[in-house]
Kinemage of the C-alpha trace (Angstrom):
@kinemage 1
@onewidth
@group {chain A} dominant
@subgroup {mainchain}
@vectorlist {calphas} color= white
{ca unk a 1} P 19.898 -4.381 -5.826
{ca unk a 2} L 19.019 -8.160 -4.992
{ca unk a 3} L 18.338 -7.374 -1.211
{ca unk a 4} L 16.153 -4.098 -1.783
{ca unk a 5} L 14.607 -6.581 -4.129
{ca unk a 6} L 13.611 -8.570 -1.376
{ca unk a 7} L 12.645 -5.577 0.953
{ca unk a 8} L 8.943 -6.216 2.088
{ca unk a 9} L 8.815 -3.086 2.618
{ca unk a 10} L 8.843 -2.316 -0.794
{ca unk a 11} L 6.015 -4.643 -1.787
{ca unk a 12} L 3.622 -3.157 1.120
{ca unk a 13} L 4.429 0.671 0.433
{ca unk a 14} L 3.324 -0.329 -3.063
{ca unk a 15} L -0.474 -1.035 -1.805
{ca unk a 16} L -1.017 0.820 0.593
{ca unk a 17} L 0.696 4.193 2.881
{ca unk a 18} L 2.428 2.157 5.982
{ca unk a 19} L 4.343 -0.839 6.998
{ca unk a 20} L 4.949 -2.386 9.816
{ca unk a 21} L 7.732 -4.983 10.272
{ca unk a 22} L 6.563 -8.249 12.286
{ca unk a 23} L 10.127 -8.624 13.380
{ca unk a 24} L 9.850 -5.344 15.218
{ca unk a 25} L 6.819 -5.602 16.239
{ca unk a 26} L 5.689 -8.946 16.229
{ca unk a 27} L 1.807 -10.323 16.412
{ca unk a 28} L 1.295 -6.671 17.131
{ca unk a 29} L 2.348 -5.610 13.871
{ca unk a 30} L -1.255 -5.651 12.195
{ca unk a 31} L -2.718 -3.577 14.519
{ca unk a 32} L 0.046 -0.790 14.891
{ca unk a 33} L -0.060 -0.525 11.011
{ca unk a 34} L -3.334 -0.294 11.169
{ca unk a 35} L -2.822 2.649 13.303
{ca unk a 36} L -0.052 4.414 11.152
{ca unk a 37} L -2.239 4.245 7.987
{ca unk a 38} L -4.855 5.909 9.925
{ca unk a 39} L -2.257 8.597 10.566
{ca unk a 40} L -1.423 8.825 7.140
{ca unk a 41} L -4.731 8.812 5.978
{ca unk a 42} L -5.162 12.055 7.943
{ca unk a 43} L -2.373 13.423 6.997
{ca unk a 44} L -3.072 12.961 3.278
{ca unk a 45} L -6.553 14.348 4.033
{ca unk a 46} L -4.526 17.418 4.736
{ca unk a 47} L -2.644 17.440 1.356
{ca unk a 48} L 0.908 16.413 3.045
{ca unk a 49} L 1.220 13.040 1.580
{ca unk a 50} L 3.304 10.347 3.783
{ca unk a 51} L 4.273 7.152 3.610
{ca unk a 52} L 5.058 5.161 6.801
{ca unk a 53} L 7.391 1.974 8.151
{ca unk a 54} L 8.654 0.452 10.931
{ca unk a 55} L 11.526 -1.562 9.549
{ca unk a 56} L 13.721 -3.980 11.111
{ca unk a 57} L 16.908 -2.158 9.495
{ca unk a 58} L 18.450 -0.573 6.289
{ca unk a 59} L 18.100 -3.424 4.027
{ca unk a 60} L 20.682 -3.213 1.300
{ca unk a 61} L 22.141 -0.073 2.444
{ca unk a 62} L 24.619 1.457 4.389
{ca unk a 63} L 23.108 3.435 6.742
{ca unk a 64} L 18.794 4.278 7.327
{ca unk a 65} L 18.936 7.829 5.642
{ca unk a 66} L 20.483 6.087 2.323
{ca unk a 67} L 17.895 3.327 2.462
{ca unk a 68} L 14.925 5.636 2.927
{ca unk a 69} L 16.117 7.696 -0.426
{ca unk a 70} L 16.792 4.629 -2.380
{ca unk a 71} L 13.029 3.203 -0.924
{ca unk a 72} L 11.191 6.742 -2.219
{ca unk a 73} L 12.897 6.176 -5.669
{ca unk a 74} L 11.881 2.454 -6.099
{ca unk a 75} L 8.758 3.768 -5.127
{ca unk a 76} L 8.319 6.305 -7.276
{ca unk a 77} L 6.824 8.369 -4.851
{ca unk a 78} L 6.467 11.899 -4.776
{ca unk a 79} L 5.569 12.662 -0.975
{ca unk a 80} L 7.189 12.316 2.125
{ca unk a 81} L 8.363 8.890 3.300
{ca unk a 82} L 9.440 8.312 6.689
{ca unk a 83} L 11.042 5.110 8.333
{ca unk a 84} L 12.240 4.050 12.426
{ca unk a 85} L 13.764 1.169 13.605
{ca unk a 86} L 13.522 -0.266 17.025
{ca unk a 87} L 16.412 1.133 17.945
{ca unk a 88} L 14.900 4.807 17.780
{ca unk a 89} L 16.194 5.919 14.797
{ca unk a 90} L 14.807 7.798 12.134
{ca unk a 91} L 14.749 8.588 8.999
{ca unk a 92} L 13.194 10.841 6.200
{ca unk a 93} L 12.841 11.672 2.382
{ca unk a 94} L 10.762 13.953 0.456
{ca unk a 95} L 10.090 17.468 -1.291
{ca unk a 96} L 12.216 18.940 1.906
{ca unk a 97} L 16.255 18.937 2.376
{ca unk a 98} L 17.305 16.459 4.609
{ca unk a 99} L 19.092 18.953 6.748
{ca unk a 100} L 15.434 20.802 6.902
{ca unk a 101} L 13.634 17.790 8.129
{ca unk a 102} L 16.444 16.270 10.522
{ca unk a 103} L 16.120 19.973 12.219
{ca unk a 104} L 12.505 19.771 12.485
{ca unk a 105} L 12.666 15.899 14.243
{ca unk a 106} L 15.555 17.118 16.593
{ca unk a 107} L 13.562 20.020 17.453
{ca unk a 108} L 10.610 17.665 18.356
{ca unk a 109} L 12.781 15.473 19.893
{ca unk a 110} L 11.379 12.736 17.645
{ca unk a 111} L 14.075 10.544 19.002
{ca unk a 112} L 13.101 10.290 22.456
{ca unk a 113} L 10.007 8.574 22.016
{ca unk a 114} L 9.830 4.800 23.488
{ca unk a 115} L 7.267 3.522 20.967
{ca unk a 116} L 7.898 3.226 17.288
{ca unk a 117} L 4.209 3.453 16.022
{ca unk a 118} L 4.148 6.976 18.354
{ca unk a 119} L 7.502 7.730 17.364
{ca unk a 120} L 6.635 7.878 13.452
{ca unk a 121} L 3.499 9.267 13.612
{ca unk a 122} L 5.164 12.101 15.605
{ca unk a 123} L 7.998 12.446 13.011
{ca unk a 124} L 5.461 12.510 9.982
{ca unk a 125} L 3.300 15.540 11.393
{ca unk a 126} L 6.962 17.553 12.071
{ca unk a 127} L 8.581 16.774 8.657
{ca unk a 128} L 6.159 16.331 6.037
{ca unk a 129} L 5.910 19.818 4.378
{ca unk a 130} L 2.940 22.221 5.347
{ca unk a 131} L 0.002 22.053 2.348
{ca unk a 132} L 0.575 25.943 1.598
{ca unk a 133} L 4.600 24.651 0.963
{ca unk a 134} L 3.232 22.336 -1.444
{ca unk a 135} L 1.067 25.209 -3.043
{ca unk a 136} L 4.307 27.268 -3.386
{ca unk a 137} L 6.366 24.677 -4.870
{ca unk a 138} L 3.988 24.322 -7.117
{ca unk a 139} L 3.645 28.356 -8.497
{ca unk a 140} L 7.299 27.852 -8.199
{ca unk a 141} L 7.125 25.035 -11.018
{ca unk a 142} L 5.021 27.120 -12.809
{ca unk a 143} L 7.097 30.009 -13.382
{ca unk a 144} L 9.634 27.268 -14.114
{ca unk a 145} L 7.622 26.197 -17.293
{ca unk a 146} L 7.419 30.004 -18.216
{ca unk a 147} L 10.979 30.357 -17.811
{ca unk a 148} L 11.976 27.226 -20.090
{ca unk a 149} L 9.429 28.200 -22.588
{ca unk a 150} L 11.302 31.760 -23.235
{ca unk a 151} L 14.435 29.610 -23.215
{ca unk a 152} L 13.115 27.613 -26.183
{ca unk a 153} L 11.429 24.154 -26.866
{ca unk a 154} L 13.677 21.964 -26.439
{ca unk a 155} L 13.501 22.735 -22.598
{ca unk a 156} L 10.185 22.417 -22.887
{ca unk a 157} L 9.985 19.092 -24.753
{ca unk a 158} L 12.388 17.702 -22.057
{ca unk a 159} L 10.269 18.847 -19.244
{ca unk a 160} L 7.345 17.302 -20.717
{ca unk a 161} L 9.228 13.998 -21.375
{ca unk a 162} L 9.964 14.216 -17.736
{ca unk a 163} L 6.131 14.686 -17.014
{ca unk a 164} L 4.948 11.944 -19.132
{ca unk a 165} L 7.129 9.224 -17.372
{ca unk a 166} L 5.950 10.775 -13.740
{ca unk a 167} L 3.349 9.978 -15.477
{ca unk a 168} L 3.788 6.464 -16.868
{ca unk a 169} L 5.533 5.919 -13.458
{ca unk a 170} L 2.739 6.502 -11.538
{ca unk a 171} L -0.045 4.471 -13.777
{ca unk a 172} L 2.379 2.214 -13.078
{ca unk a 173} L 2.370 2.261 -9.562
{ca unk a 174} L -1.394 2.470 -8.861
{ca unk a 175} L -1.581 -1.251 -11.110
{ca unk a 176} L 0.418 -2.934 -9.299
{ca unk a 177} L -0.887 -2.009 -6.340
{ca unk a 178} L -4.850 -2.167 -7.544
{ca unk a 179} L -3.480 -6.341 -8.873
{ca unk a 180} L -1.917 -7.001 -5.331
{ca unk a 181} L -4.593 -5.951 -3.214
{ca unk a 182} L -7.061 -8.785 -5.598
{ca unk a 183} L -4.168 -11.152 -5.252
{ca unk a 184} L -4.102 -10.572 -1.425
{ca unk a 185} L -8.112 -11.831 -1.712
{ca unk a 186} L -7.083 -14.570 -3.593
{ca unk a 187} L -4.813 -15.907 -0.976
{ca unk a 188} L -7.398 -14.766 2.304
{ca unk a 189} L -10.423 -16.958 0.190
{ca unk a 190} L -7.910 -19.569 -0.224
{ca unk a 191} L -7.175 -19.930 3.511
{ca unk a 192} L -10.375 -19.430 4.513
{ca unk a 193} L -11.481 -22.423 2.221
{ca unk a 194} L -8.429 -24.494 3.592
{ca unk a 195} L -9.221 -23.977 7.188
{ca unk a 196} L -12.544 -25.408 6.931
{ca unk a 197} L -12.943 -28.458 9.240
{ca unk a 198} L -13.089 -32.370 6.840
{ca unk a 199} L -12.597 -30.620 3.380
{ca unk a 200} L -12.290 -32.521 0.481
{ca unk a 201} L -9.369 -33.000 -1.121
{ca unk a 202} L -10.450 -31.866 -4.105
{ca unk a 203} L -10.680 -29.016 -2.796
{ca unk a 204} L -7.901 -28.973 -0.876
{ca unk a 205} L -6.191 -28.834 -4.477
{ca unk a 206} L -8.396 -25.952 -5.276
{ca unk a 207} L -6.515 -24.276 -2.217
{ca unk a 208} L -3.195 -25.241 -3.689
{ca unk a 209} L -3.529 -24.484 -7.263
{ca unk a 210} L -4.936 -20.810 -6.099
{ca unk a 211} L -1.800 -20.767 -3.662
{ca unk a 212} L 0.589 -21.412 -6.582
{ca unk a 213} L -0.747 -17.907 -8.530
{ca unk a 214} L -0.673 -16.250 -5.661
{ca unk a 215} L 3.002 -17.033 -5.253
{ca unk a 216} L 3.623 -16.460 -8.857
{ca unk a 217} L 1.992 -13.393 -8.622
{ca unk a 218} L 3.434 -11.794 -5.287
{ca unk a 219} L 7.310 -12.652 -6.821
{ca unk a 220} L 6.477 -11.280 -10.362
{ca unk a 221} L 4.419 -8.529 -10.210
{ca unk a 222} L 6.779 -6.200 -8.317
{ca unk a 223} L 9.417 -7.203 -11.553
{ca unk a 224} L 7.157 -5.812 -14.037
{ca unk a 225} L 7.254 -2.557 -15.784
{ca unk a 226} L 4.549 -1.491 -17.839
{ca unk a 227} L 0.806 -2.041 -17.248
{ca unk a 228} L 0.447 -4.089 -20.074
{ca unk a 229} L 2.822 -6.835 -18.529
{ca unk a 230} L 0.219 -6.547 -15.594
{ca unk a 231} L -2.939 -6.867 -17.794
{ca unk a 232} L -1.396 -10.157 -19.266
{ca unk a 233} L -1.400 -11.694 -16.135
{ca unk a 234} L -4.770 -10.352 -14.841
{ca unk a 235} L -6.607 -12.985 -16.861
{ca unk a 236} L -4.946 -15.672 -14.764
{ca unk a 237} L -5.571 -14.034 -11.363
{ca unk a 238} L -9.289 -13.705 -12.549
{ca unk a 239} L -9.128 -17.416 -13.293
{ca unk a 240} L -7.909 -18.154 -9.876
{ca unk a 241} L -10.075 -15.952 -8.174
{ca unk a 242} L -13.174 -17.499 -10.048
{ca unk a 243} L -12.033 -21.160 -8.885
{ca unk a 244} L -11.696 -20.359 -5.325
{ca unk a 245} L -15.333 -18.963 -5.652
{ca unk a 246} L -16.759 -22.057 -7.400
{ca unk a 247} L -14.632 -24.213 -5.060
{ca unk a 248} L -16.582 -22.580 -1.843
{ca unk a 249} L -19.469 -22.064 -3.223
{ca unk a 250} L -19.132 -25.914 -3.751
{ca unk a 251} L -18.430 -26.762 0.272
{ca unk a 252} L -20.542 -24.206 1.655
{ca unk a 253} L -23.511 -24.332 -1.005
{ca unk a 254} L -23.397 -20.391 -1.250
{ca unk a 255} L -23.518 -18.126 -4.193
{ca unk a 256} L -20.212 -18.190 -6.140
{ca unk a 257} L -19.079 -14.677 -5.912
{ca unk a 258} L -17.387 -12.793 -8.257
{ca unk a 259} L -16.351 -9.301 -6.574
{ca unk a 260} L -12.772 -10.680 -4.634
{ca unk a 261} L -13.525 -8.967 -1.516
{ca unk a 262} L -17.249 -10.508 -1.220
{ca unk a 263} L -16.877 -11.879 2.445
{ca unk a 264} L -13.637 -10.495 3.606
{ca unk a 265} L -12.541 -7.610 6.181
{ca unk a 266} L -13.499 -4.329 4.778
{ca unk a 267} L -10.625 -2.868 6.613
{ca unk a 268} L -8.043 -4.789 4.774
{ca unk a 269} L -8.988 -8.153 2.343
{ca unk a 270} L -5.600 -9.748 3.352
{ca unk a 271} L -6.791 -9.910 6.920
{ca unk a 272} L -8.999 -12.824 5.569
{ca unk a 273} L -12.499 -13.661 6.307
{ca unk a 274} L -15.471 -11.588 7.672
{ca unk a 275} L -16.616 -12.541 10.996
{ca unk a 276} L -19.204 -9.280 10.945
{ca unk a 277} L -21.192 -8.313 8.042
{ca unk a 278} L -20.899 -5.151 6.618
{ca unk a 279} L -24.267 -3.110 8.132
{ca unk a 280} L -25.480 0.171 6.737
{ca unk a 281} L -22.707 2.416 6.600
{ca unk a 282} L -20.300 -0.203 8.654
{ca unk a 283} L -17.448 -2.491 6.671
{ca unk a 284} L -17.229 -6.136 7.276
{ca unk a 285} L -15.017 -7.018 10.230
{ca unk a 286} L -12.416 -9.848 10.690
{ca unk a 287} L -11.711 -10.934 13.559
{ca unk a 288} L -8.895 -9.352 14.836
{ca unk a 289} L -10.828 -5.949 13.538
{ca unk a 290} L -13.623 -6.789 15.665
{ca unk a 291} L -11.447 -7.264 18.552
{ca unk a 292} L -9.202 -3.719 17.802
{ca unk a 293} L -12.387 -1.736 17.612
{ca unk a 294} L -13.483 -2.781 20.735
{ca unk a 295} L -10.361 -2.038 22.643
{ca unk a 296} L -11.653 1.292 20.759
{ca unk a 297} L -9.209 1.549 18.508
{ca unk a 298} L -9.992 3.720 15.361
{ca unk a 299} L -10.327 1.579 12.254
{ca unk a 300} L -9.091 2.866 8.729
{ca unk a 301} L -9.265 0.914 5.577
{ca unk a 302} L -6.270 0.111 3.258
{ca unk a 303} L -6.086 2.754 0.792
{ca unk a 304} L -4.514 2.736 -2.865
{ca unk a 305} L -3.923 5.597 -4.882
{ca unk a 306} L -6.469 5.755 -8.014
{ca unk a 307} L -5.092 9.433 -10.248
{ca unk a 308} L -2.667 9.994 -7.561
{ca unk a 309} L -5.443 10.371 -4.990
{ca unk a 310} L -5.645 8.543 -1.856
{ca unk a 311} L -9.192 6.379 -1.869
{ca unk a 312} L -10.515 3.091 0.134
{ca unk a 313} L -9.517 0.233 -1.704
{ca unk a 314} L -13.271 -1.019 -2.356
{ca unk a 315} L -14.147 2.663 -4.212
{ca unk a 316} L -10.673 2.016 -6.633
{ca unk a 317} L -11.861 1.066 -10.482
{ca unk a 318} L -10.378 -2.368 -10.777
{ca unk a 319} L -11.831 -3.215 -14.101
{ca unk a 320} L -14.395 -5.141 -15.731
{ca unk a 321} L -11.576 -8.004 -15.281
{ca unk a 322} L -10.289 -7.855 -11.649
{ca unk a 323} L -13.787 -6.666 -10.486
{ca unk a 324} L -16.406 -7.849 -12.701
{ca unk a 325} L -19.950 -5.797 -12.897
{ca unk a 326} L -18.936 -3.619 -9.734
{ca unk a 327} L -16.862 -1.000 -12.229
{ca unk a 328} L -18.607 1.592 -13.968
């Protein structure tokens, strides 16, 4: 339990629908996730929810097909998650039997492909189940309902107990994930403040005392388990977000900000500062954006799940805390 614990592929899968493992893949590894969440993003478009990672092995687990179970349960999710190693395999959980699935990637010869970003992108259109599947599993849970209802209430009560902690579960989810994508700002303003040429040491200890929460806050936040543990620490993430904004606004003489993502990537806020404004119907660019888009790579943005829909992560209702003025 300790190692899946420490399984960043757990925290990332929490924010956002892929993963890719720097010790497969590197410097690269931005980039090629970028790519796989664009894949997913499609995909969920589509209404055949995925999840994606390139992993650098079964952490915690015997073999990859055990680890990718365990990883859908700790995640709560309900699609269809799919993991590779650089060794070629692969792996894959979901609404389908595994046999079903492991037939469908043999038959595509899944296996065979060189690249792992390819290679998982290939596996998810094969084995994630068709949208009119979806629509039949879910007349199928309908006549289930029926069924138990004639059987009596108790059933009934049960399978609404059930419900309600999907429920709970996935409320769940979509805060932690809504807190870690500000907390990911927090750090990106941070370093972007510390890598500014003779600063101050006060406000070097601005940077520090914003690190601090954000280590606090990436360690604790996957360990809690109701939304109200998360709403008592959103005060103190707000606190730390507003400091890093008085702090620059301080060394720069700018406006202090108070949305978190004011003057990051609009791909991604933990790919740190903007180095092209947002224009018209364009997002704000980092860096290595700028660079990926013109190689002409497509560019998606990191998406969280707001209602158990799939949305950009600057369109998600954060809050009059986390995202002050900007939520309706």
């Amino acid at each position: 339990m300790c190692a899946l614990a420490a399984d960043p592929a757990l925290s990332a899968l929490h924010d956002r629908d892929a993963y890719v493992s720097p010790r497969v893949l590197g410097t690269d590894a931005p980039a090629q996730e970028r790519r796989l969440i664009a894949a997913a993003a499609k995909l969920n478009d589509a209404r055949r929810p995925v999840k994606l990672a390139v992993v650098a092995g079964p952490i915690g687990a015997p073999s990859l097909q055990v680890y990718v179970r365990s990883l859908r349960n700790r995640l709560h999710y309900s699609g269809t998650l799919i993991v590779t190693t650089r060794g070629r395999s692969v792996a894959a959980s979901g609404t389908r039997t595994t046999a079903d699935m492991t037939r469908a990637l043999r038959a595509a010869r899944v296996g065979r492909i060189a690249d792992p970003v390819n290679r998982l992108a290939r596996a998810a259109s094969v084995a994630a189940p068709p949208a009119e599947d979806l629509e039949k599993a879910g007349r199928r849970s309908v006549l289930v309902l029926v069924v138990l209802a004639l059987l009596g209430g108790g059933w009934a009560a049960a399978l609404g107990a059930g419900r309600h902690g999907r429920h709970l579960r996935r409320q769940m989810t979509e805060t932690r994930a809504r807190t870690r994508i500000c907390t990911d700002a927090l750090r990106a303003h941070a370093m972007a403040l510390a890598r500014r040429p003779g600063l101050p040491d006060d406000a070097r200890q601005h940077v520090q005392r914003a690190l601090g929460v954000y280590s606090d806050a990436i360690s604790s936040i996957p360990e809690m388990r109701s939304t109200h543990e998360v709403a008592a620490f959103t005060p103190r993430l707000r606190a730390a977000l507003d400091d890093i904004s008085a702090a620059t606004a301080a060394v720069t003489g700018e406006p202090v900000q108070t949305d978190p993502f004011a003057g990051l990537c609009g791909i991604d806020p933990a790919h740190g500062a903007a180095v092209v404004p947002a224009h018209g119907d364009t997002r704000a660019l980092c860096e290595a954006c700028r660079d990926a888009l013109a190689r002409g790579e497509a560019l998606a943005p990191r998406m969280l799940y707001q209602g158990g829909r799939a949305v950009p992560f600057d369109t998600a209702d954060y809050g009059p805390v986390l995202r002050p003025g900007r939520d309706a």
